[in-house]
N, C-alpha and C positions, 0 to 999 in steps of 0.2 A: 611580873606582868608578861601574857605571852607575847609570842607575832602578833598571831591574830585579834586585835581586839575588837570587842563588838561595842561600838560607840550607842546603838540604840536597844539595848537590851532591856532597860524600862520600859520605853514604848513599844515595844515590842510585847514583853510581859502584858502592859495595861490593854494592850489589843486582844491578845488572848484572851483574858481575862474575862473583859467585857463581852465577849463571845459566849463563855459559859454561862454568863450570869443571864443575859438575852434568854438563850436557850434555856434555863432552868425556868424563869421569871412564866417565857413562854408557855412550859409542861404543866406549871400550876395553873395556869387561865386554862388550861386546855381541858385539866381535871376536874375545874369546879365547873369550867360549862358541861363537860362528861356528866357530869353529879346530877346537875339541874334540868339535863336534856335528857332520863333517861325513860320517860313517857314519850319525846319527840323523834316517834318512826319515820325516815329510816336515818335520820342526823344522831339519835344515840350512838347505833354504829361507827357511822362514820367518824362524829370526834374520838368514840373509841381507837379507832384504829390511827387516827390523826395524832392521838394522847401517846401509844405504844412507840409511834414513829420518832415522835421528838425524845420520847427518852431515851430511848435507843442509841440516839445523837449524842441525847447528855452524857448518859455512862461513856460514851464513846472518849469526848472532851476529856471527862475527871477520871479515863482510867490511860489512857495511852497520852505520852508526851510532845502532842505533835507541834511543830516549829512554825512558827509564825507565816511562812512563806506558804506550807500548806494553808492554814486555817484561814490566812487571803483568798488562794482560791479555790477553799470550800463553801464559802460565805456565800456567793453566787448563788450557786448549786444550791445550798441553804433557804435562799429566799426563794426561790422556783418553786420548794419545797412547802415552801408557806404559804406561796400564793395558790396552791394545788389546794390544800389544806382550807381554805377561806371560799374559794370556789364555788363549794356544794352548799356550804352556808349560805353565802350571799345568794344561792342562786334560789333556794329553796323559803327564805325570808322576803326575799321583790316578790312570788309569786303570790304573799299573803298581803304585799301592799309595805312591807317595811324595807325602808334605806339603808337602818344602824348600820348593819355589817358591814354595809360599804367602807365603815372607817378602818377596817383592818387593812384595808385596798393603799391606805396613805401613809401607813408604816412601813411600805419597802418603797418607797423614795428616800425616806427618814433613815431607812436602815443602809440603803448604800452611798448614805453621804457620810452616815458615820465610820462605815469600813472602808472608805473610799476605794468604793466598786468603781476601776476604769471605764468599764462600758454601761455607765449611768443611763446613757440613753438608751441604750437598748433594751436594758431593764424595765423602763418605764415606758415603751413602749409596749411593750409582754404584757405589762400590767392594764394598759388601756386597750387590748386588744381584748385581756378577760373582761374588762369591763362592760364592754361592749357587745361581744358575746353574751353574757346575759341576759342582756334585753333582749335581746333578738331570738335567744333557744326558747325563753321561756314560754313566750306564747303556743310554740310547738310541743311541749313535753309534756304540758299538763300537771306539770308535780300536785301533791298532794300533802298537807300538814294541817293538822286540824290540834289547833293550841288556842287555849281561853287569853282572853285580856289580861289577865294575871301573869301568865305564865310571859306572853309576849310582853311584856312590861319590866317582867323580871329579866328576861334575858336581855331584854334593850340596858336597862341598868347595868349588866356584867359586861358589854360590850362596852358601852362608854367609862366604865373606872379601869379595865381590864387595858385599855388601847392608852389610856391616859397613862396607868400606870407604867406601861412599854415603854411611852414617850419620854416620862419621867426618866426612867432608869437609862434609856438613850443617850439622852441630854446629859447625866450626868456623868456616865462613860465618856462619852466624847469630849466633855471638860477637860476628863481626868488627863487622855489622853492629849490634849491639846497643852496643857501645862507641861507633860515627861516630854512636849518634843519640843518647847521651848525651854525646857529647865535640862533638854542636854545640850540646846547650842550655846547655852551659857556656862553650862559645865566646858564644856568644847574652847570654849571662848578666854574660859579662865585657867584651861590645861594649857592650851595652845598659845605661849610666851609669841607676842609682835616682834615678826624679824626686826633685829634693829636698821637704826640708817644709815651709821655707820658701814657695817658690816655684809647685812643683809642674809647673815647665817643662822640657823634654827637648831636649837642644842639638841642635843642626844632624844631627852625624853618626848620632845615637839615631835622629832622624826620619827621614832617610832608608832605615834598615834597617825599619824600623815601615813604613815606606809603600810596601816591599816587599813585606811581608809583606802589609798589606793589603790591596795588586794579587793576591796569591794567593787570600786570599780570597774578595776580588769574582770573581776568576776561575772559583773554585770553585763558587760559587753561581750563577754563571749558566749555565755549564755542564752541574752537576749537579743542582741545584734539588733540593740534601738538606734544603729548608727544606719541603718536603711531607710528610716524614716527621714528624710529631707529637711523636715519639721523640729527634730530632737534636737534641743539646745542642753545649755549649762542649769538653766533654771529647772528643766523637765528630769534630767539628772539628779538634781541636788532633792528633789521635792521627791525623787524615787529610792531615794537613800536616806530619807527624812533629814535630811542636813543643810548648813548654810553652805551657799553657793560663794563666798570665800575661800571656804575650806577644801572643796572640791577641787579649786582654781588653784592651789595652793601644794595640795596634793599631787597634780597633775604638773604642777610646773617643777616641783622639787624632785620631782620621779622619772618623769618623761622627758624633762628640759625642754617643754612645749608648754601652747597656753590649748586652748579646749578645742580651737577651731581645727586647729594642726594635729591635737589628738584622737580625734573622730577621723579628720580625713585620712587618717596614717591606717586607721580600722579598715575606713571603706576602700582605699587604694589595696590593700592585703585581701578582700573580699575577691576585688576584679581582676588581680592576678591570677587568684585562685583561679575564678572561673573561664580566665583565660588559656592557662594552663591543662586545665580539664577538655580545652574544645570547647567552650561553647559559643565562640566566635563563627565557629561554621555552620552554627543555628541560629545566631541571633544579630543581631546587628551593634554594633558597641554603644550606640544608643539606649538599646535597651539595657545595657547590662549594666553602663558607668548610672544610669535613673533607677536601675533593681537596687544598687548598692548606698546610693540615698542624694547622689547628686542631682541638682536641677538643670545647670548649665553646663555645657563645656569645655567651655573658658575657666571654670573654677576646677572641673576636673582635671582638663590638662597640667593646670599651675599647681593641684596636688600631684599629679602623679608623677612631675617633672622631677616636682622636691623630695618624693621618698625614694624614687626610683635613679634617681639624674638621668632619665633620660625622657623622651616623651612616649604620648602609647604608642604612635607609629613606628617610634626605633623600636619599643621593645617587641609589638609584633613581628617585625623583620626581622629581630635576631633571635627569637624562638620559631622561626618559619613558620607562623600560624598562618592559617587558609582563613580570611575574612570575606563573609557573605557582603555584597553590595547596601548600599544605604537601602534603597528604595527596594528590596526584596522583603516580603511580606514574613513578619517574624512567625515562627510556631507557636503555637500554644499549649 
């Protein structure tokens, strides 16, 4: 067993996964409206060129081996992609008097709860902006589509099994995925022996998955530096590492000889040194830099910076001779 071990590698895998099969699921709806739209000028085109786009995507998935952390955040990007894609449809369908299409408009809310897109809202704002735009271009554009009740009947059909069947295969990735991230903290659960009460020591093999765990977290944090956010707790952590927040706790105390409150602040007190050190005391006011770093108050700064530092920020500005701009000096931007 190495160092490093990767405790979500299934769910990890089942995300992936579920990504190809989306994107595949997708290129087939795309082909058979391709197929059935190709009397409907100038939408034949377009889903043509719409059909090339995603498969392009797919070969891309099924021939290069990219790591879950990409395929997060290409997913985005992906839906942006779709919603481009649905656009001219929907846009060219309202101006003959028909809604269906609109249902494709309600698979990327669907789609970024399953990949658990963090900026959900903004997404669905994106979305309601296209939506709305259309009503409003179309009365200026005039489009033109001239298809018999037949054909508009057919295509309302492939809309509604096509968008069901999305939802289907959605749903059922997202089960999948939601069992591999409860079926690893039970794995987790059942690796990781309960310190005893005696004791209070964790054998050999405990610590090794713990010191895994807490390589991810170091990792996390200096990569991400979610310790600026004021807001970031244990839970936003744990849920960012797919794991239970015992373990994390656990982690962090067996490693750091700290509990989470103390290991954040020990992050963001190492931030405002830095930017102490750098000068930018003579720009800013220590207000802004100790609230850049993620503190709210500074009474809670002080008392971190006392503990990691022993001393407070006023000693240590005095004994690096930093030049500090006044409170009430209007900070740069």
């Amino acid at each position: 067993m190495g160092t490093k071990i990767k405790i979500n590698d299934n769910l990890h895998k089942k995300y992936i996964d579920a990504a190809k099969y989306v994107v595949a699921l997708i290129s087939v709806i795309l082909l058979i409206l391709n197929i059935s739209s190709f009397r409907m000028y100038p939408l034949n085109y377009i889903l043509g060129l719409e059909f090339i786009g995603n498969v392009l995507i797919l070969i891309l998935l099924l021939t290069y081996n990219f790591d879950y952390k990409f395929i997060q955040s290409a997913i985005p990007i992906y839906l942006i992609f779709i919603e481009i894609c649905i656009y001219p449809f929907a846009m060219f369908w309202w101006e003959i008097g028909q809604i269906t299409p609109f249902i494709w408009f309600l698979l990327i809310p669907m789609g970024s709860i399953m990949f658990d897109i963090k900026k959900m809202f903004l997404s669905n704002c994106i979305t309601f902006i296209l939506i709305v735009s259309i009503f409003v271009l179309c009365p200026f554009l005039k489009l033109e589509l001239n298809l018999s009740p037949a054909e508009i009947a057919r295509s309302n059909i492939m809309t509604v099994i096509g968008s069901f069947a999305i939802t289907l295969m959605m749903v059922w990735h997202y089960n999948k995925m939601t069992v591999a991230f409860n079926d690893s903290n039970v794995q987790l659960a059942d690796d990781l022996k309960p310190e005893t009460e005696e004791t209070g020591k964790v054998n050999d093999e405990d610590k090794e998955k713990l010191k895994a765990l807490y390589s991810e977290i170091q990792e996390y944090f200096e990569k991400q530096q979610p310790y600026c956010n004021s807001k970031f707790n244990i839970v936003q952590l744990a849920n960012k590492l797919n794991i239970n927040v015992n373990y994390v706790s656990r982690a962090i105390k067996l490693y750091d000889k700290t509990n989470f409150n103390q290991f954040i602040n020990k992050y963001r007190i190492n931030l405002i040194v830095s930017m102490l050190d750098d000068g930018q005391l003579s720009h800013y006011t220590l207000l802004h830099i100790y609230t850049k770093a993620g503190f709210k108050y500074q009474s809670t700064f002080n008392a971190a910076f006392r503990k990691v530092m022993n001393m407070t920020p006023s000693e240590y500005i005095a004994s690096k001779k930093i030049q500090e701009i006044p409170e009430n000096t209007e900070e740069d931007s």
